[in-house]
VEXSE-637402 format. One record per atom (N, C-alpha, C, O): residue number from 1; residue in one letter; chain; y, z negated, x. Coordinates in steps of 0.1 Angstrom, whole numbers. Layout:
N
@pos = NUM code = A unit = A y = Y z = Z x = X
...
***
This chain:
77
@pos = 1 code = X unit = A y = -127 z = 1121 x = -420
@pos = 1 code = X unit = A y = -136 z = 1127 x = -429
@pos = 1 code = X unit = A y = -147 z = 1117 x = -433
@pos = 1 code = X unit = A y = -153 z = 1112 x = -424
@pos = 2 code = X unit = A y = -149 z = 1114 x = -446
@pos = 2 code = X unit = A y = -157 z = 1108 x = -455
@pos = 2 code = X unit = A y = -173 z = 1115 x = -452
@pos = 2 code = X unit = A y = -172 z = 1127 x = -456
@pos = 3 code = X unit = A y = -185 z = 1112 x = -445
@pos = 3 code = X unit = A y = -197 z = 1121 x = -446
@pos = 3 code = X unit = A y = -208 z = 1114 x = -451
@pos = 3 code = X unit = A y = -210 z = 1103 x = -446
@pos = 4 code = X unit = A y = -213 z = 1117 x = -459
@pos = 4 code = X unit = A y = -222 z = 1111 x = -472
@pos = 4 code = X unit = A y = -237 z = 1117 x = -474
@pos = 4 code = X unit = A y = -238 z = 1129 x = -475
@pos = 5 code = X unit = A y = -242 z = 1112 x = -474
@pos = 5 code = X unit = A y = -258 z = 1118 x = -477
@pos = 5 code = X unit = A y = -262 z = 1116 x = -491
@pos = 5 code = X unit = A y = -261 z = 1106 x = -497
@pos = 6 code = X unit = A y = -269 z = 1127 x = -497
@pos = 6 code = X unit = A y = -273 z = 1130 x = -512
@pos = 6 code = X unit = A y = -284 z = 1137 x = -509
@pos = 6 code = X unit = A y = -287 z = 1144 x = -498
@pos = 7 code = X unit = A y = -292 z = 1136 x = -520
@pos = 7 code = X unit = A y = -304 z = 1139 x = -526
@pos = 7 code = X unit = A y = -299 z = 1150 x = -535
@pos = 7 code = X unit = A y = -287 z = 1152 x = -537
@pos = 8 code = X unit = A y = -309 z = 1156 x = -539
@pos = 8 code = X unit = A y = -308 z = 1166 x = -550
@pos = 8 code = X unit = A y = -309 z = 1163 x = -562
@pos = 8 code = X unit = A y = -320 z = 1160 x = -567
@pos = 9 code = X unit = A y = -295 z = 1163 x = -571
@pos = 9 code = X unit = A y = -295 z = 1155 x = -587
@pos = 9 code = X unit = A y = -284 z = 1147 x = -581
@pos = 9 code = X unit = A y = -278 z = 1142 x = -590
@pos = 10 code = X unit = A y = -280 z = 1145 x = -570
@pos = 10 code = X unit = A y = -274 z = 1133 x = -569
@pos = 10 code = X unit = A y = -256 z = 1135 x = -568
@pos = 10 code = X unit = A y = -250 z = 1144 x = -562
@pos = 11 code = X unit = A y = -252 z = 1125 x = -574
@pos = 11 code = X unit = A y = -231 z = 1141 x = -569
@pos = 11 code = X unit = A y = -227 z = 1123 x = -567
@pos = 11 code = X unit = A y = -233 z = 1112 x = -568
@pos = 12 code = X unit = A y = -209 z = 1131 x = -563
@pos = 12 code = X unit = A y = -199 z = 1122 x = -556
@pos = 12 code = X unit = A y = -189 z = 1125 x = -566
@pos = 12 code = X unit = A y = -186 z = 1136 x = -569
@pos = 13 code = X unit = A y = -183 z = 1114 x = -572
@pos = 13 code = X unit = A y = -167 z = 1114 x = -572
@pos = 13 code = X unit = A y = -160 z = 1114 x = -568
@pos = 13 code = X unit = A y = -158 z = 1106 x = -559
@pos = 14 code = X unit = A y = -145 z = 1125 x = -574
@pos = 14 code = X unit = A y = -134 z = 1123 x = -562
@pos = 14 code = X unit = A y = -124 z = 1121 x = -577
@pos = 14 code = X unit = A y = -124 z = 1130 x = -585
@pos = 15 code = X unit = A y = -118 z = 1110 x = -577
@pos = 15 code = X unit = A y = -107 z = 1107 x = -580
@pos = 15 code = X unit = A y = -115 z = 1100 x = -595
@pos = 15 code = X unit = A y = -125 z = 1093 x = -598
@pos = 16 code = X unit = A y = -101 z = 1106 x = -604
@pos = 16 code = X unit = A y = -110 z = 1104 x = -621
@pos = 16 code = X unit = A y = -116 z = 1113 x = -626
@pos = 16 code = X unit = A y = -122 z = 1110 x = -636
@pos = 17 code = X unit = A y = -117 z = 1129 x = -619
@pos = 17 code = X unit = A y = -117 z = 1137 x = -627
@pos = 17 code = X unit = A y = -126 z = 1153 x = -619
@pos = 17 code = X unit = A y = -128 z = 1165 x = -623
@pos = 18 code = X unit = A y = -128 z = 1149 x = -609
@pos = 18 code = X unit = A y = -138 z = 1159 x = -603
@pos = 18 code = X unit = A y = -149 z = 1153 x = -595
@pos = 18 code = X unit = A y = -150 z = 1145 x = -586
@pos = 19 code = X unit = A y = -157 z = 1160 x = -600
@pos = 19 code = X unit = A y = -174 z = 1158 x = -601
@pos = 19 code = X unit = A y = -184 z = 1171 x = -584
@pos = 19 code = X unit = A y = -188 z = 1183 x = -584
@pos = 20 code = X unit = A y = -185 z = 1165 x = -577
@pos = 20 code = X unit = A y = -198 z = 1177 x = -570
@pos = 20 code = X unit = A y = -213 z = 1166 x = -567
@pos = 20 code = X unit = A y = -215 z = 1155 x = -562
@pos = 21 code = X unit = A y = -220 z = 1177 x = -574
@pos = 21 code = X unit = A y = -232 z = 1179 x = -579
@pos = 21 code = X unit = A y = -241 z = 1185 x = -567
@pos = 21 code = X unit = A y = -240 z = 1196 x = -563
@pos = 22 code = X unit = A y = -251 z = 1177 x = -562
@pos = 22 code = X unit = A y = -261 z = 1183 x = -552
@pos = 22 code = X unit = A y = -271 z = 1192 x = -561
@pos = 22 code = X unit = A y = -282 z = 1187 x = -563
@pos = 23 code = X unit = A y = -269 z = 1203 x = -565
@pos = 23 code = X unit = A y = -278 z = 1213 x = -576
@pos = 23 code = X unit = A y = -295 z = 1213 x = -566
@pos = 23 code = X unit = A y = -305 z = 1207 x = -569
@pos = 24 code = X unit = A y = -294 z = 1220 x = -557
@pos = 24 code = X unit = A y = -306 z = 1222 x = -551
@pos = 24 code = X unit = A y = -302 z = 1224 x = -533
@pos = 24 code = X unit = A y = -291 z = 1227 x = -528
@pos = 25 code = X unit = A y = -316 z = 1220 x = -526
@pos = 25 code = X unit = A y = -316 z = 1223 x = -510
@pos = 25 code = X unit = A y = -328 z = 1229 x = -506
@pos = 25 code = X unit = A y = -340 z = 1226 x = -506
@pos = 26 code = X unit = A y = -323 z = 1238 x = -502
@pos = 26 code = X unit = A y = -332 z = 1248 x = -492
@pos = 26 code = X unit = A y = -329 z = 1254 x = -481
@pos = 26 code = X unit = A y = -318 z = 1255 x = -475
@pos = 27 code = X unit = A y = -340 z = 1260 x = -477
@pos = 27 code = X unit = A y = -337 z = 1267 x = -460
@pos = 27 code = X unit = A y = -323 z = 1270 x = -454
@pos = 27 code = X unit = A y = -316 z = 1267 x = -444
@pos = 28 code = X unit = A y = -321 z = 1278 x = -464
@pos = 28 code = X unit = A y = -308 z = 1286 x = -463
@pos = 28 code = X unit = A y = -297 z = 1282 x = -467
@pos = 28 code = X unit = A y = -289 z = 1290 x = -469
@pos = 29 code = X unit = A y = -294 z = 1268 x = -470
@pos = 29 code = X unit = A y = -283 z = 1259 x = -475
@pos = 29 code = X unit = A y = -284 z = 1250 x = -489
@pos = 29 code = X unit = A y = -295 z = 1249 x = -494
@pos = 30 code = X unit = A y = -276 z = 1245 x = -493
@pos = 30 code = X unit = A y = -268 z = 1235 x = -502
@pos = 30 code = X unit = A y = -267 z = 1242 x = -513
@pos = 30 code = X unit = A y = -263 z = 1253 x = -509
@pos = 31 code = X unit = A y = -267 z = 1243 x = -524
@pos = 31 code = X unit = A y = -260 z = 1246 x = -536
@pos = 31 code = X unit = A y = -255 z = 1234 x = -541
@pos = 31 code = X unit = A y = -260 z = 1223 x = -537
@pos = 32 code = X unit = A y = -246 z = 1234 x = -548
@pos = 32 code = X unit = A y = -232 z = 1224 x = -551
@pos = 32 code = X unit = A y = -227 z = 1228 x = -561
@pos = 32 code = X unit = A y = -223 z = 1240 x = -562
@pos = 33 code = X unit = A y = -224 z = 1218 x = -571
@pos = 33 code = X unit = A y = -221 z = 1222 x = -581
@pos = 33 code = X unit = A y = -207 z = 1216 x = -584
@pos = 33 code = X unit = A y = -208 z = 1205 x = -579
@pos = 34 code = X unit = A y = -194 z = 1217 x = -589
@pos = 34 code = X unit = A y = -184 z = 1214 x = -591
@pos = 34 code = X unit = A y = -180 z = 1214 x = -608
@pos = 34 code = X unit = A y = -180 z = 1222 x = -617
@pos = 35 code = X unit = A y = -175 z = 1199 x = -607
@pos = 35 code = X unit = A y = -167 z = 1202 x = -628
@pos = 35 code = X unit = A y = -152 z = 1197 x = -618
@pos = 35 code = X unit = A y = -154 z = 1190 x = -608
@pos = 36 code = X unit = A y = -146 z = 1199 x = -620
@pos = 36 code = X unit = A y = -131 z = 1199 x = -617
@pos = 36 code = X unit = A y = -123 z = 1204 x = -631
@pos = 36 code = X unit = A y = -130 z = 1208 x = -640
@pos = 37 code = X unit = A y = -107 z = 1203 x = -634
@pos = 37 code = X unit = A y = -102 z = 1205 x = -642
@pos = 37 code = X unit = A y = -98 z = 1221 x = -642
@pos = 37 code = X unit = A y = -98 z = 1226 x = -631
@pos = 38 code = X unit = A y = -95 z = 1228 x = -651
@pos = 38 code = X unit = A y = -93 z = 1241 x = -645
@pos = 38 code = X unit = A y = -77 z = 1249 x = -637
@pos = 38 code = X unit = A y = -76 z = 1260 x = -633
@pos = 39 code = X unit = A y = -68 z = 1237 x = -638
@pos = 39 code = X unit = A y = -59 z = 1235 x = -627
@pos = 39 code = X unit = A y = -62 z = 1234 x = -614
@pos = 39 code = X unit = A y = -53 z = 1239 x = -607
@pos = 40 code = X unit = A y = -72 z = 1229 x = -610
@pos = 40 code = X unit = A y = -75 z = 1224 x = -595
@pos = 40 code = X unit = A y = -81 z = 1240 x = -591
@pos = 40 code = X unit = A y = -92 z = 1243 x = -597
@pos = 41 code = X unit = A y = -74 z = 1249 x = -580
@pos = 41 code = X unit = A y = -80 z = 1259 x = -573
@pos = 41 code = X unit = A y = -95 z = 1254 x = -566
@pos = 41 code = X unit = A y = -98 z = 1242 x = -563
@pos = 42 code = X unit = A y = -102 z = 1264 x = -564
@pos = 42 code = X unit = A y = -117 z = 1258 x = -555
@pos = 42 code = X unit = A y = -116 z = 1270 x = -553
@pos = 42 code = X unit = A y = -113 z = 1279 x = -561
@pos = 43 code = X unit = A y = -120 z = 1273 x = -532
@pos = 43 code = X unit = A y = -117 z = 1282 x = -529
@pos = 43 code = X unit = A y = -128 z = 1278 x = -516
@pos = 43 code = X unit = A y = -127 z = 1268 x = -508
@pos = 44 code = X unit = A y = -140 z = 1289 x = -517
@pos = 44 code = X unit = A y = -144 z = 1287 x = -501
@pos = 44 code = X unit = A y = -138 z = 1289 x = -488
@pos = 44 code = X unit = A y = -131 z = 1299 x = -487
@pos = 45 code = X unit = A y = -138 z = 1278 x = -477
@pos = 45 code = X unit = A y = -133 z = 1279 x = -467
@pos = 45 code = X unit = A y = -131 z = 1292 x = -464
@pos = 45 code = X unit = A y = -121 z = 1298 x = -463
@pos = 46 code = X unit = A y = -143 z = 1296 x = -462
@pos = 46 code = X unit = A y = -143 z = 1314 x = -452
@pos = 46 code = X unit = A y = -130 z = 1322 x = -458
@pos = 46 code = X unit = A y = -120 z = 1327 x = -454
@pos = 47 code = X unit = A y = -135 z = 1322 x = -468
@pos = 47 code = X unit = A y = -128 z = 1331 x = -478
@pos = 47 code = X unit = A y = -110 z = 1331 x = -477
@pos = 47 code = X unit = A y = -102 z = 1341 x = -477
@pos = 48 code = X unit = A y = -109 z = 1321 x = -475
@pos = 48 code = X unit = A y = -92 z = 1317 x = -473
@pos = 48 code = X unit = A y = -89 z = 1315 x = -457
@pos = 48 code = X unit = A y = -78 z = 1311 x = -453
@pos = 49 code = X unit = A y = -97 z = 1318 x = -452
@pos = 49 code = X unit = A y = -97 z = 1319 x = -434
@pos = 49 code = X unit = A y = -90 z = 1333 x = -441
@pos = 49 code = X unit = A y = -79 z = 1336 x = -443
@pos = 50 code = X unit = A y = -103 z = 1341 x = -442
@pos = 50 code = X unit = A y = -101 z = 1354 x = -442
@pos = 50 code = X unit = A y = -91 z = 1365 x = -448
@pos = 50 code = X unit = A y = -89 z = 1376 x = -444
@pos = 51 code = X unit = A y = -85 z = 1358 x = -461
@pos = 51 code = X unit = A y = -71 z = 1358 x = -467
@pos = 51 code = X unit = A y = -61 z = 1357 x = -454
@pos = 51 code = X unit = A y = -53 z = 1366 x = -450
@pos = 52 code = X unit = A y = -61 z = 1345 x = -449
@pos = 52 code = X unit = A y = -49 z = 1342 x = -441
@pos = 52 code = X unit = A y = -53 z = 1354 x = -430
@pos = 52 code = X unit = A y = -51 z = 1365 x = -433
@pos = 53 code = X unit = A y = -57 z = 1352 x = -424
@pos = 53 code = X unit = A y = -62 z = 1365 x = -414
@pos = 53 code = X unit = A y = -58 z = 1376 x = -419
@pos = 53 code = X unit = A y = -51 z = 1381 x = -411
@pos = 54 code = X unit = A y = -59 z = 1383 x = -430
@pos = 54 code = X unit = A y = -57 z = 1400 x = -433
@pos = 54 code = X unit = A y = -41 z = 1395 x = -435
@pos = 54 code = X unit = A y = -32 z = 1402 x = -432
@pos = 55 code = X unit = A y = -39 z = 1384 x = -440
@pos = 55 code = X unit = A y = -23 z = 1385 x = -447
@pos = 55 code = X unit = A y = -18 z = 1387 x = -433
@pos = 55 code = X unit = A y = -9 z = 1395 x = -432
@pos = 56 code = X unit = A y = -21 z = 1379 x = -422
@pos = 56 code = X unit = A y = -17 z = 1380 x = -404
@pos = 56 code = X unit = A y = -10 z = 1391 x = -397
@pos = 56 code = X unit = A y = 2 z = 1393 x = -393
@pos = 57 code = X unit = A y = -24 z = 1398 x = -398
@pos = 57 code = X unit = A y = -24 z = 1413 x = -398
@pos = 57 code = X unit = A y = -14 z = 1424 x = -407
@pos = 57 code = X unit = A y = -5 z = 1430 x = -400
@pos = 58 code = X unit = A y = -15 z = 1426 x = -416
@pos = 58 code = X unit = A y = -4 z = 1429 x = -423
@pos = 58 code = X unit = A y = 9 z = 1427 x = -420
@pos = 58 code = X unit = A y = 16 z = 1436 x = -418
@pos = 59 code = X unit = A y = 13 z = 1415 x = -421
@pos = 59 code = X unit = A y = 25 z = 1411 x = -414
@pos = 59 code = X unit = A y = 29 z = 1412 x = -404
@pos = 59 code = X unit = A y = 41 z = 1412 x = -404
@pos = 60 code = X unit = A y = 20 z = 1413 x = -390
@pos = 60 code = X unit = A y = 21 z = 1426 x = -379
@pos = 60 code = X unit = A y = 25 z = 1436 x = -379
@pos = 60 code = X unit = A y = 34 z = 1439 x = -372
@pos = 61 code = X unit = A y = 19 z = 1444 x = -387
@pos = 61 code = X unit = A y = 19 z = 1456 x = -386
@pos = 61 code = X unit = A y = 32 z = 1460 x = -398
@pos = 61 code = X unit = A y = 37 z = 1471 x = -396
@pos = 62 code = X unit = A y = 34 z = 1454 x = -407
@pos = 62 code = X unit = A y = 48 z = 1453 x = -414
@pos = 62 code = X unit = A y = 59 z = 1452 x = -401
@pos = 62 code = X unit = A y = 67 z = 1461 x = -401
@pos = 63 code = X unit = A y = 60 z = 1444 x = -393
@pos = 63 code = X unit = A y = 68 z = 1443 x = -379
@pos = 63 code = X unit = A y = 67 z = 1456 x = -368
@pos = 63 code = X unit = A y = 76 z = 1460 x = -361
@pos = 64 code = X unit = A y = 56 z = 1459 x = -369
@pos = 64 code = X unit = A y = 52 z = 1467 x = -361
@pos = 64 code = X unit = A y = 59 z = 1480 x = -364
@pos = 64 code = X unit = A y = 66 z = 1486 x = -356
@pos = 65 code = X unit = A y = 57 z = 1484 x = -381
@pos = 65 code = X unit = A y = 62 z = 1497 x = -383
@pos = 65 code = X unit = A y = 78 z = 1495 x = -385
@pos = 65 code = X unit = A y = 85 z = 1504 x = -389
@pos = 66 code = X unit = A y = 82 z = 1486 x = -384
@pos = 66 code = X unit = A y = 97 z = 1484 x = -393
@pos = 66 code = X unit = A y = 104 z = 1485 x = -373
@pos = 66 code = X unit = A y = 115 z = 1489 x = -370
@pos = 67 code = X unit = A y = 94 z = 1480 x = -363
@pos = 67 code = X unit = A y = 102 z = 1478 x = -349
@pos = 67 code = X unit = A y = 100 z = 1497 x = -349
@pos = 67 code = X unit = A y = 111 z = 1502 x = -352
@pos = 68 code = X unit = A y = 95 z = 1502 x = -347
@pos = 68 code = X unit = A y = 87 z = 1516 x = -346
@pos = 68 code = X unit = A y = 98 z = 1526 x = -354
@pos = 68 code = X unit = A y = 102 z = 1536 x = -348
@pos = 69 code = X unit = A y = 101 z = 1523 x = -365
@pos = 69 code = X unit = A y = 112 z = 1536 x = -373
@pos = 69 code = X unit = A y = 126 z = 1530 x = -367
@pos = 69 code = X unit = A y = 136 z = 1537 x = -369
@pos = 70 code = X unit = A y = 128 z = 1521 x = -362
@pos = 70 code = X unit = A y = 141 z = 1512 x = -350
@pos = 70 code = X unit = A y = 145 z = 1522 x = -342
@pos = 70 code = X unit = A y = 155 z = 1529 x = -340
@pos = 71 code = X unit = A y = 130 z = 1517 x = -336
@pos = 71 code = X unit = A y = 138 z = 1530 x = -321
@pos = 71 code = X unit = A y = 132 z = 1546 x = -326
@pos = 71 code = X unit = A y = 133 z = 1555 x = -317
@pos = 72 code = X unit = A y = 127 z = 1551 x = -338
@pos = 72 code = X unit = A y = 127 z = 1566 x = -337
@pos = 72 code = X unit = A y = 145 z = 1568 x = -341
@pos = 72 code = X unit = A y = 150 z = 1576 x = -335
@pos = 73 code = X unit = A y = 150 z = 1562 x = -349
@pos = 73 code = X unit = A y = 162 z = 1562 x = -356
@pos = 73 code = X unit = A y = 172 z = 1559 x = -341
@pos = 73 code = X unit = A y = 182 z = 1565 x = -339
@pos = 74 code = X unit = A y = 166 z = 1549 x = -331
@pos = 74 code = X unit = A y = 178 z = 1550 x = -320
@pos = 74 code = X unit = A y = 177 z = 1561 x = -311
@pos = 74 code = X unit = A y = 185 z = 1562 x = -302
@pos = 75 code = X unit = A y = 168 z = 1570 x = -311
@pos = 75 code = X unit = A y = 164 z = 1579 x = -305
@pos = 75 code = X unit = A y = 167 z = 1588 x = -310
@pos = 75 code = X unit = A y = 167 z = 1597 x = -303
@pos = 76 code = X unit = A y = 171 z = 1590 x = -320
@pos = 76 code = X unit = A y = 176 z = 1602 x = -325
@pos = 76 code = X unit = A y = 188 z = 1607 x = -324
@pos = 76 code = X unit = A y = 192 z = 1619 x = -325
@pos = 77 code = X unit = A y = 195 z = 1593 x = -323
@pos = 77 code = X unit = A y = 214 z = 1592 x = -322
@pos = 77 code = X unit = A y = 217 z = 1600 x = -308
@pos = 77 code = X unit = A y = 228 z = 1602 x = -303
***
């Protein structure tokens, strides 16, 4: 991991074609600004934790109910 220190006004390049922008700093964090192309997804971490996580779940419980009508159906024979 690349870790960099910036001022406010001040941004980094990544590649040829995407720009982040130190917008403002205060108490309560960072604002950051991004120009990227509008191909390139930008997705907060949390956010796609928490995607993968519910998708997790789901897919448990997709297992869960599909093992569960298994044995009501073997139980029934």
């Amino acid at each position: 991991m690349l870790v960099l220190t910036r001022k406010k006004g001040q941004s980094i390049i990544i590649g040829d074609n995407i720009k982040i922008k130190i917008v403002s700093i205060n108490p309560s964090g960072v604002e950051i600004g991004i120009e990227a192309p509008r191909d390139i997804n930008i997705v907060r971490e949390e956010l796609l934790e928490k995607v993968k996580s519910l998708n997790m779940e789901a897919a448990n419980l997709k297992i869960e109910k599909d093992s569960l009508n298994k044995l009501k159906k073997i139980l029934k024979k």
